[in-house]
mmCIF file of the C-alpha atoms, coordinates in Angstrom:
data_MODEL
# 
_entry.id   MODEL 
# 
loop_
_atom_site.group_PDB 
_atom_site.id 
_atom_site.type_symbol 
_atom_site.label_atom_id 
_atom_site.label_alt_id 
_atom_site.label_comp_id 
_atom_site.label_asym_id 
_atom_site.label_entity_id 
_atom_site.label_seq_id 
_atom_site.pdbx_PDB_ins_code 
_atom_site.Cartn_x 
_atom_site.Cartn_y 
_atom_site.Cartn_z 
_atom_site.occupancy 
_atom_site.B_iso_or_equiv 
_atom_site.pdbx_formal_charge 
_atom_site.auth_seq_id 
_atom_site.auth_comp_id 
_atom_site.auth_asym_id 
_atom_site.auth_atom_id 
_atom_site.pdbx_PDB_model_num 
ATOM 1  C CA . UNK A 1 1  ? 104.144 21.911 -55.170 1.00 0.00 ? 1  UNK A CA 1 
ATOM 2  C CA . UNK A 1 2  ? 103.330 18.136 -56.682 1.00 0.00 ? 2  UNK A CA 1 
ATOM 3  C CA . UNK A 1 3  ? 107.045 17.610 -55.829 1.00 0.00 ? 3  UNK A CA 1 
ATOM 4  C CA . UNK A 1 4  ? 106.842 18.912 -52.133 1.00 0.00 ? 4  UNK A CA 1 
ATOM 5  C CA . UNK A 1 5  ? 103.662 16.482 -51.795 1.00 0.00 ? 5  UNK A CA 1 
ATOM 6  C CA . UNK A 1 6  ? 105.386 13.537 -53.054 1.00 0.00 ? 6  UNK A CA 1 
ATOM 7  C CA . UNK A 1 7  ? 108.065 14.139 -51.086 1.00 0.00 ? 7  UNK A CA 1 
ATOM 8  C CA . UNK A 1 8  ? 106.190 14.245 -47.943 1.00 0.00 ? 8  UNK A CA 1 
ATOM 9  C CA . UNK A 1 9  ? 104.141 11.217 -48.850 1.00 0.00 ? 9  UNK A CA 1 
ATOM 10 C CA . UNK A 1 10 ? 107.116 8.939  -49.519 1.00 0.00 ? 10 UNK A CA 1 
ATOM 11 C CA . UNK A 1 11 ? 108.632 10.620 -46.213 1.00 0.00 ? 11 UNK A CA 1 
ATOM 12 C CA . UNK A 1 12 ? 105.626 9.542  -43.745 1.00 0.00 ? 12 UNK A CA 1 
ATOM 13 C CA . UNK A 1 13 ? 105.099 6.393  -45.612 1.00 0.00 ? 13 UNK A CA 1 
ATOM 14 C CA . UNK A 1 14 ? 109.009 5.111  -45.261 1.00 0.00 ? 14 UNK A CA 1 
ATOM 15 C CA . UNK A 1 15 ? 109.100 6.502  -41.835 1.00 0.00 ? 15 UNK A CA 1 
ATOM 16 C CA . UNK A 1 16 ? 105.674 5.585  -40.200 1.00 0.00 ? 16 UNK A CA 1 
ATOM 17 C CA . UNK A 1 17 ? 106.521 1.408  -41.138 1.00 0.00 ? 17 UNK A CA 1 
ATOM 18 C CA . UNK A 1 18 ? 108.187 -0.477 -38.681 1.00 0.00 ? 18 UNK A CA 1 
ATOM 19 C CA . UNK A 1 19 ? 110.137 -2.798 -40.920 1.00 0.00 ? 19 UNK A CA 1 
ATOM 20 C CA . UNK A 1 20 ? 113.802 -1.448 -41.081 1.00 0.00 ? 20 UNK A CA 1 
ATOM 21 C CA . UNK A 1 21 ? 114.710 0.074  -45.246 1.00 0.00 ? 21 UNK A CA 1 
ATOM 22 C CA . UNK A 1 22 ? 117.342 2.279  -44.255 1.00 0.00 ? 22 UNK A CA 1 
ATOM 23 C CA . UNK A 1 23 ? 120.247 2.206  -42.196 1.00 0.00 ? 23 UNK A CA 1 
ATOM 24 C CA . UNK A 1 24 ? 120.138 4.492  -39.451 1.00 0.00 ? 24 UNK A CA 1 
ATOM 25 C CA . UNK A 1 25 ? 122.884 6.803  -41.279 1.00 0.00 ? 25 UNK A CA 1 
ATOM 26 C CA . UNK A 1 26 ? 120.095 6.462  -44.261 1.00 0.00 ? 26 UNK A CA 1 
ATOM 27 C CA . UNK A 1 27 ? 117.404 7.442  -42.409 1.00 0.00 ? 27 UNK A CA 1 
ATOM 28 C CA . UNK A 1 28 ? 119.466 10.370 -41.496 1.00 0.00 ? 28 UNK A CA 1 
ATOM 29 C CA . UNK A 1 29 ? 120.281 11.667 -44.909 1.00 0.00 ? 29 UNK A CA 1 
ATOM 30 C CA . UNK A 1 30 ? 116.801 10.770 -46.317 1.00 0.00 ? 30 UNK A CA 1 
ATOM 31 C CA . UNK A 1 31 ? 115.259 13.024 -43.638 1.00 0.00 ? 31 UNK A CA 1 
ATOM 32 C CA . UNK A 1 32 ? 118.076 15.662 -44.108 1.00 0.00 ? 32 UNK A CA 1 
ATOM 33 C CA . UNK A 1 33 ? 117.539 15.732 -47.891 1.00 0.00 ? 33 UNK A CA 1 
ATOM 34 C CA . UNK A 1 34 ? 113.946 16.150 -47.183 1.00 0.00 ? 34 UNK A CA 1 
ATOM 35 C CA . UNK A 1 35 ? 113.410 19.129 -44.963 1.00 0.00 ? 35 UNK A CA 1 
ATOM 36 C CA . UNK A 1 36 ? 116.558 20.528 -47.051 1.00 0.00 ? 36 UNK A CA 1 
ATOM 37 C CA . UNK A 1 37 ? 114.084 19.831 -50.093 1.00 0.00 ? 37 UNK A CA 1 
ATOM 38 C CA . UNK A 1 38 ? 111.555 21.490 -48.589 1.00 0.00 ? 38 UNK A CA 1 
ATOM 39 C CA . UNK A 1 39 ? 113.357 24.176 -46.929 1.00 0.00 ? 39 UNK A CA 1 
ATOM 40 C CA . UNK A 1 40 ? 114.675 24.890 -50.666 1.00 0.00 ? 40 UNK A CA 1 
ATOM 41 C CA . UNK A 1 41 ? 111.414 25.379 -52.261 1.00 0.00 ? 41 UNK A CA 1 
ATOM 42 C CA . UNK A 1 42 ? 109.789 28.009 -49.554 1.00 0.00 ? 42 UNK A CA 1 
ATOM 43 C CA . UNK A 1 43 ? 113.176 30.089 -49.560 1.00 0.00 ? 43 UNK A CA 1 
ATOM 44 C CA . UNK A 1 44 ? 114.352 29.922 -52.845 1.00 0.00 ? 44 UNK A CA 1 
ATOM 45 C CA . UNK A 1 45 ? 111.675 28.227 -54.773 1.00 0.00 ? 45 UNK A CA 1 
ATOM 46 C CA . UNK A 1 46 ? 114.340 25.651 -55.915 1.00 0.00 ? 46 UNK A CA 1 
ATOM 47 C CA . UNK A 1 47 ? 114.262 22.507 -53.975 1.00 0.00 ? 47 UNK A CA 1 
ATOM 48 C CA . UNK A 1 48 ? 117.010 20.833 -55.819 1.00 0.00 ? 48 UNK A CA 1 
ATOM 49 C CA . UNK A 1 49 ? 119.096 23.588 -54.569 1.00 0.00 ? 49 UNK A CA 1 
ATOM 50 C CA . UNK A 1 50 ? 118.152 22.802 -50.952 1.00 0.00 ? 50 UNK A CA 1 
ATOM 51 C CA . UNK A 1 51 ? 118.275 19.038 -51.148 1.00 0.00 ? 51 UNK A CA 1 
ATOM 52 C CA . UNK A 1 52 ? 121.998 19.194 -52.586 1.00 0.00 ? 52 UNK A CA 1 
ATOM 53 C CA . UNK A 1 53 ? 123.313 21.185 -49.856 1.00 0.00 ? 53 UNK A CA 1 
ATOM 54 C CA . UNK A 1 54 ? 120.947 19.005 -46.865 1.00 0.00 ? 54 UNK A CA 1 
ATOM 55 C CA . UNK A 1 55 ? 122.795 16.271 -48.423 1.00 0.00 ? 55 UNK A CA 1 
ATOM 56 C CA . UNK A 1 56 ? 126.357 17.340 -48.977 1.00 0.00 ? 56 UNK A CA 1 
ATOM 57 C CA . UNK A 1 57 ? 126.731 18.518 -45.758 1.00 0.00 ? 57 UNK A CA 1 
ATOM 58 C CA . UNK A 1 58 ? 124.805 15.178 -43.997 1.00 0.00 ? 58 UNK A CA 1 
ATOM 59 C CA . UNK A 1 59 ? 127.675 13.163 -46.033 1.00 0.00 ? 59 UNK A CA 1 
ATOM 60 C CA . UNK A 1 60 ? 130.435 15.344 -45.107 1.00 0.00 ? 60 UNK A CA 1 
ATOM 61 C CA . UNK A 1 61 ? 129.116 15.019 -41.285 1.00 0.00 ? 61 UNK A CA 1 
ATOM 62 C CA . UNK A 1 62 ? 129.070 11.556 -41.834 1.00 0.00 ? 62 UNK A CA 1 
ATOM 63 C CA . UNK A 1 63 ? 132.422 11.583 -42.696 1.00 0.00 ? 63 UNK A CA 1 
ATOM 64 C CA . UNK A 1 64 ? 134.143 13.032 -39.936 1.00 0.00 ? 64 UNK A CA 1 
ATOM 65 C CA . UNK A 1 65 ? 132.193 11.257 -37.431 1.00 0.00 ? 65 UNK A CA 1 
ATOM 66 C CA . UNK A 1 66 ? 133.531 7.562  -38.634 1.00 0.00 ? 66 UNK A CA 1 
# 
């Protein structure tokens, strides 16, 4: 659960500034990651698990979309 809320913190504090850290195809994996993370950890108590696929499958989007 520490993990979840420093997750979320980080999230809101990257994404609430107005100064520009991430691309806008960064933005979109951070955020995927994220709720993947997240999504992870209430289904299958194993955010990890959730993250890897959010982010696999954001990069292999990515991909076929250049």
């Amino acid at each position: 659960m520490k993990k979840l809320t420093i997750l979320t913190l980080l999230t809101i504090s990257l994404s609430g500034c107005q100064t520009q850290y991430l691309t806008e195809q960064g933005e979109r994996l951070f955020g995927n990651v994220a709720g993947g993370c997240i999504l992870g950890e209430v289904f299958f108590d194993d955010c990890k698990a959730g993250a890897a696929v959010a982010g696999t499958a954001t990069i292999i989007d990515n991909q076929d979309n250049d």
